[in-house]
N, CA, C and O atoms as a GROMACS GRO file, in nm:
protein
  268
    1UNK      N    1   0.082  -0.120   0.000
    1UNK     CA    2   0.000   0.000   0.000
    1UNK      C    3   0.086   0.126   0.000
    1UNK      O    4   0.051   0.211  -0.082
    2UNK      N    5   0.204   0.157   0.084
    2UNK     CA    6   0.298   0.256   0.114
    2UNK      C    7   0.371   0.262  -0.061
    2UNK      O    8   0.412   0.367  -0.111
    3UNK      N    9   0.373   0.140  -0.124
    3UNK     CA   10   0.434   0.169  -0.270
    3UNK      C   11   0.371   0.255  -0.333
    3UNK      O   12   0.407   0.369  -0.364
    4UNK      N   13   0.215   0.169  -0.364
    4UNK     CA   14   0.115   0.222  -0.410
    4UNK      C   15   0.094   0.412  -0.414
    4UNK      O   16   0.075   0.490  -0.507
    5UNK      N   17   0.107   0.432  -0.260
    5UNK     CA   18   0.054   0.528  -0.216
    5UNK      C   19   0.168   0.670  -0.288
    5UNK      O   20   0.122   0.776  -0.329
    6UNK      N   21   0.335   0.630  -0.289
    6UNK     CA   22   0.413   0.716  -0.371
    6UNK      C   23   0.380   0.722  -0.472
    6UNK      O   24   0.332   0.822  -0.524
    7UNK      N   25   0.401   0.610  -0.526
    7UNK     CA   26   0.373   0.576  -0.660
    7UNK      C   27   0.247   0.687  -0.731
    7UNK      O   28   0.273   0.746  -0.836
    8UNK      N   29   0.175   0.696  -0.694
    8UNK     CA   30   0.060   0.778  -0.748
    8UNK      C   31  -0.001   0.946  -0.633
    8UNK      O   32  -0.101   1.018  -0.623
    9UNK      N   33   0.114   0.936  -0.583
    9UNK     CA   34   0.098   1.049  -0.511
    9UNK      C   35   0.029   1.115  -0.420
    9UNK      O   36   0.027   1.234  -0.388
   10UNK      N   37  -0.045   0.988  -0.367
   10UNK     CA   38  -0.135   1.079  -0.280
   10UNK      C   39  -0.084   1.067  -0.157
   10UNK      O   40  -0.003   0.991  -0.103
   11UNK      N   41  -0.169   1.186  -0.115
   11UNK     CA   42  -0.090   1.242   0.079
   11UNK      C   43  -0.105   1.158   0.149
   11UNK      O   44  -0.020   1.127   0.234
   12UNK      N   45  -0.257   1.074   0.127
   12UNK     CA   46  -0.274   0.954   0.266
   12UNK      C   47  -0.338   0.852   0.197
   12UNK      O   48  -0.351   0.844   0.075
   13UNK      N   49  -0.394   0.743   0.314
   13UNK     CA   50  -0.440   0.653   0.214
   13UNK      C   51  -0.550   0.638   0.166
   13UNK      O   52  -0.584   0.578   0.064
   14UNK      N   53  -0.648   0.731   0.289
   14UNK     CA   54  -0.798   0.778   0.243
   14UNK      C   55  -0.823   0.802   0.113
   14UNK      O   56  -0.918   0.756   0.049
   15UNK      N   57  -0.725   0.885   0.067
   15UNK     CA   58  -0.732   0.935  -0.115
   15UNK      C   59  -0.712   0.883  -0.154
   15UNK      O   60  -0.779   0.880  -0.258
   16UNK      N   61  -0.601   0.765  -0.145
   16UNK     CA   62  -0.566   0.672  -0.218
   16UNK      C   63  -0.676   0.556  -0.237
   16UNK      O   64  -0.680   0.484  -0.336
   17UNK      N   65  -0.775   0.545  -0.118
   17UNK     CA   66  -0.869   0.416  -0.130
   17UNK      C   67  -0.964   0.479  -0.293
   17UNK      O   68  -0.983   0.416  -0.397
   18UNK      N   69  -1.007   0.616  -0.260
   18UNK     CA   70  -1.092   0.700  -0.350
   18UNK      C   71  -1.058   0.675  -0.486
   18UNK      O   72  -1.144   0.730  -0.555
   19UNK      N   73  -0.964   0.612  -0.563
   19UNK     CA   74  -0.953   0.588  -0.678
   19UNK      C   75  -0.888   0.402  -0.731
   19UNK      O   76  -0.871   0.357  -0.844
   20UNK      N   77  -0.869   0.346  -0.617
   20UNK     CA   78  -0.809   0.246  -0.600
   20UNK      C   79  -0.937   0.110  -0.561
   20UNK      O   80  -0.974   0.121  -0.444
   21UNK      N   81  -0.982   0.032  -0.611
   21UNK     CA   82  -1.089  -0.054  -0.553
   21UNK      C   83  -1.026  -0.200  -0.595
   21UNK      O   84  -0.980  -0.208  -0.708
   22UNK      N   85  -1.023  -0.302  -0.520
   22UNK     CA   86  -0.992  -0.450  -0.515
   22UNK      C   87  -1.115  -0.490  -0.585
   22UNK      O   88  -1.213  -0.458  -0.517
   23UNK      N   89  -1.140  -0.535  -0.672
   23UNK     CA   90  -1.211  -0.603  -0.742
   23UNK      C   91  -1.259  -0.740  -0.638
   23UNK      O   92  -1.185  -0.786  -0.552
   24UNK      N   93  -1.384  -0.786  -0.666
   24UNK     CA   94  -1.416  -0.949  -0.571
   24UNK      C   95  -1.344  -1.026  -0.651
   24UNK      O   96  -1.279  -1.104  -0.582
   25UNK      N   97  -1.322  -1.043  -0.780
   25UNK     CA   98  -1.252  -1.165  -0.840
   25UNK      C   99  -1.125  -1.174  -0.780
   25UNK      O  100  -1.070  -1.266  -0.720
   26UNK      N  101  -1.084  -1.040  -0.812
   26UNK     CA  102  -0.941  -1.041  -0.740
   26UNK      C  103  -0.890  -1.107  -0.580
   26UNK      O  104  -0.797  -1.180  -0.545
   27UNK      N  105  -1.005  -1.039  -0.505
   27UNK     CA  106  -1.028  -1.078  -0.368
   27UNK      C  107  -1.067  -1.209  -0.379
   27UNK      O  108  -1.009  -1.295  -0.312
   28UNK      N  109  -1.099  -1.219  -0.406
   28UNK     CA  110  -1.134  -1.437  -0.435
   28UNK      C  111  -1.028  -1.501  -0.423
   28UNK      O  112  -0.996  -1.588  -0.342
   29UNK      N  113  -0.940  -1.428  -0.560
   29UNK     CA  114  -0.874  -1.535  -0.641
   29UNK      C  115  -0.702  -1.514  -0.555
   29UNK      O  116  -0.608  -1.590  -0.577
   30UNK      N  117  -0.698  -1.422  -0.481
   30UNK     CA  118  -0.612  -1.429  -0.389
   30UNK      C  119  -0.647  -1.501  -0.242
   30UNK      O  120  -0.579  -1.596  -0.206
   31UNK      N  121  -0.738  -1.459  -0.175
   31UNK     CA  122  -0.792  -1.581  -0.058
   31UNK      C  123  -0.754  -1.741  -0.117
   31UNK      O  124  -0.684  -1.826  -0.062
   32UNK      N  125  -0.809  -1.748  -0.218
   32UNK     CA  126  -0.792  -1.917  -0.232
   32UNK      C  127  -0.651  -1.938  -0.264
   32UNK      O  128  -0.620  -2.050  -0.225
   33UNK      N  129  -0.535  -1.869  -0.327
   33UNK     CA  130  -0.417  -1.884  -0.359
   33UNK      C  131  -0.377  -1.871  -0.196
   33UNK      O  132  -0.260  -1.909  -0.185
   34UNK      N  133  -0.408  -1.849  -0.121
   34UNK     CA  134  -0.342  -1.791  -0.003
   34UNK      C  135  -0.364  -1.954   0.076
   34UNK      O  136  -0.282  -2.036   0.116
   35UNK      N  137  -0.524  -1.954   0.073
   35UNK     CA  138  -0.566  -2.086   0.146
   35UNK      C  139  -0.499  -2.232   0.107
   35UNK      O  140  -0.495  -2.334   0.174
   36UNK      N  141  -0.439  -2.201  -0.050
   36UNK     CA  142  -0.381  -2.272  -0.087
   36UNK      C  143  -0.273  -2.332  -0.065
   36UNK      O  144  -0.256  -2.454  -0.071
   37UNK      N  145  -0.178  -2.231  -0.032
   37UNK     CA  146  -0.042  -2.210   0.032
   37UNK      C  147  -0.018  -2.224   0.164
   37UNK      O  148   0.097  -2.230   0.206
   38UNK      N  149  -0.175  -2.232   0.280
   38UNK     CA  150  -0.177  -2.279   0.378
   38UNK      C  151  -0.149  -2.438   0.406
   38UNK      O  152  -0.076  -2.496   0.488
   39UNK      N  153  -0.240  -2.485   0.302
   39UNK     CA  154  -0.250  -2.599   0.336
   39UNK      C  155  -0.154  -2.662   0.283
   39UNK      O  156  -0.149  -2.781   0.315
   40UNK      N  157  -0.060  -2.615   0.198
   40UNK     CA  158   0.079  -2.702   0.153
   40UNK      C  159   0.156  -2.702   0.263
   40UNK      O  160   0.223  -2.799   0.297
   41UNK      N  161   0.152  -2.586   0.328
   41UNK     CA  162   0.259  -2.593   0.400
   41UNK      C  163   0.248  -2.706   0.571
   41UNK      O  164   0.315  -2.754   0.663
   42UNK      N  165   0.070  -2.691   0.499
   42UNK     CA  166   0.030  -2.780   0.640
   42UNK      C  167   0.060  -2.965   0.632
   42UNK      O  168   0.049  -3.054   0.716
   43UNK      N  169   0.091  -2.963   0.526
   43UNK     CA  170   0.173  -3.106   0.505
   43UNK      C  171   0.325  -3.128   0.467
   43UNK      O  172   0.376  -3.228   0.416
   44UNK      N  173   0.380  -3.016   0.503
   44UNK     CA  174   0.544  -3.029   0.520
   44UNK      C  175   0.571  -3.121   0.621
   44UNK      O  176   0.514  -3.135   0.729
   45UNK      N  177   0.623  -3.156   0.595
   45UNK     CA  178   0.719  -3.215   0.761
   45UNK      C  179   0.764  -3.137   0.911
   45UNK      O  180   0.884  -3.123   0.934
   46UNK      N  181   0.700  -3.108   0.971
   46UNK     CA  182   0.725  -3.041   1.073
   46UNK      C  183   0.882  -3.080   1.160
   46UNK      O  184   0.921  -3.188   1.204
   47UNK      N  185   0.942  -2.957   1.160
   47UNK     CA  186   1.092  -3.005   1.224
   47UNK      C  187   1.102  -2.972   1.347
   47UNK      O  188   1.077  -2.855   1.376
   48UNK      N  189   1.142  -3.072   1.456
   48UNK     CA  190   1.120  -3.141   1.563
   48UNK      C  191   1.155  -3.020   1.639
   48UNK      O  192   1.188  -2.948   1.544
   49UNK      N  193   1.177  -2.925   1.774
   49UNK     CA  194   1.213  -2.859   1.818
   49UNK      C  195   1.253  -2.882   1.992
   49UNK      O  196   1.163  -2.921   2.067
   50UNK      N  197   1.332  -2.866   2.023
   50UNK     CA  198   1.359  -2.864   2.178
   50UNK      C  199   1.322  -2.778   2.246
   50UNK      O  200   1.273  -2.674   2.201
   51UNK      N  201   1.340  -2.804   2.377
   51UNK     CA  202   1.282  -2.692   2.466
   51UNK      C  203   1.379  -2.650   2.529
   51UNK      O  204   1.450  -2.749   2.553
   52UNK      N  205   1.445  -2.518   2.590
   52UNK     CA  206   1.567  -2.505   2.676
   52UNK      C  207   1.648  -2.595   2.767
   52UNK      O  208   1.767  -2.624   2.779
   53UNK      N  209   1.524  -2.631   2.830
   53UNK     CA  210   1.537  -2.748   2.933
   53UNK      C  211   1.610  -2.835   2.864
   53UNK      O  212   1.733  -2.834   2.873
   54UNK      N  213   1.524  -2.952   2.758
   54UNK     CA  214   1.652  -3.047   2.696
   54UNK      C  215   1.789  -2.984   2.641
   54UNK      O  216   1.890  -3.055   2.639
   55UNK      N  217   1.792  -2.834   2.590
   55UNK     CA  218   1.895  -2.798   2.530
   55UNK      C  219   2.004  -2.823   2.638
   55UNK      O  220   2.082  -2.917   2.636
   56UNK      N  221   1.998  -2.738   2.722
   56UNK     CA  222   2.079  -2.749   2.847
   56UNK      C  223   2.101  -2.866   2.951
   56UNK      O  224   2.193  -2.867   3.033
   57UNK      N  225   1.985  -2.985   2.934
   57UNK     CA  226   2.057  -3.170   2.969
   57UNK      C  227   2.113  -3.194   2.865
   57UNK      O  228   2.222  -3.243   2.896
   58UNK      N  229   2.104  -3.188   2.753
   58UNK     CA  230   2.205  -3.218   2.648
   58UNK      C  231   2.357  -3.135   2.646
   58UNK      O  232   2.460  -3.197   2.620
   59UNK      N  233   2.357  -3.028   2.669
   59UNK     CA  234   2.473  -3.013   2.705
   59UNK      C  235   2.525  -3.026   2.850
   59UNK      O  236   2.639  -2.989   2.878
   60UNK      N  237   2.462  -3.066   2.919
   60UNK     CA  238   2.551  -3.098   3.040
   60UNK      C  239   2.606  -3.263   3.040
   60UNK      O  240   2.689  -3.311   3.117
   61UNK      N  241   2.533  -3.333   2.932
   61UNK     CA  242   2.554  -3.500   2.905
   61UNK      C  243   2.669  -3.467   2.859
   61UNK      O  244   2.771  -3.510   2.912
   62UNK      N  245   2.671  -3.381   2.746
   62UNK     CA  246   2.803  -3.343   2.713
   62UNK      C  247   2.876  -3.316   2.745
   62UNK      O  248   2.957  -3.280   2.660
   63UNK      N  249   2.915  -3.307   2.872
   63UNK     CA  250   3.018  -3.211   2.980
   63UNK      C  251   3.017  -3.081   2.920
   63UNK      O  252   3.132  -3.043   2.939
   64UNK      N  253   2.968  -3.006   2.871
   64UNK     CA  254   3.002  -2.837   2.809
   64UNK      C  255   2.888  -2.800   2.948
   64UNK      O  256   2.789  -2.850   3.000
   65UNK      N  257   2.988  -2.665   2.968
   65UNK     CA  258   2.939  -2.561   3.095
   65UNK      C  259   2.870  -2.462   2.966
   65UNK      O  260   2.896  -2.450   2.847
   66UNK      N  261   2.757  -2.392   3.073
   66UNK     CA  262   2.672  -2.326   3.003
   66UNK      C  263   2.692  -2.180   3.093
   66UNK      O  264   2.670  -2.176   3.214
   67UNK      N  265   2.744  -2.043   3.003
   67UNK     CA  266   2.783  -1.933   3.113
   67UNK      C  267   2.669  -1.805   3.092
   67UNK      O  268   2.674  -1.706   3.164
   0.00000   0.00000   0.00000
């Protein structure tokens, strides 16, 4: 929007809405590309994560001091 908004000069974005309108197709056809991209990512492989706690028994198994 801040591109937009140089780009064509206006002072704020109020003015800028005044000549600027999202079309519904448009608005559609981006929601579903979006919803789309949700759900791919919702079948990645999720990578495993630790919690401080194990970080720090794992390094003390290790003998490494933590300062």
């Amino acid at each position: 929007m801040a591109v937009l908004q140089k780009l064509g000069g206006w002072l704020c974005l109020a003015s800028m809405e005044a000549y600027i309108r999202a079309l519904p197709e448009t608005i559609r056809r981006e929601y579903q590309e979006a919803w789309a991209r949700l759900k791919e990512r919702q079948q990645e492989p999720v990578e495993e994560t630790m919690s401080m706690d194990q970080f720090v028994e794992m390094e003390i198994a290790d003998g490494l001091t933590i300062s």
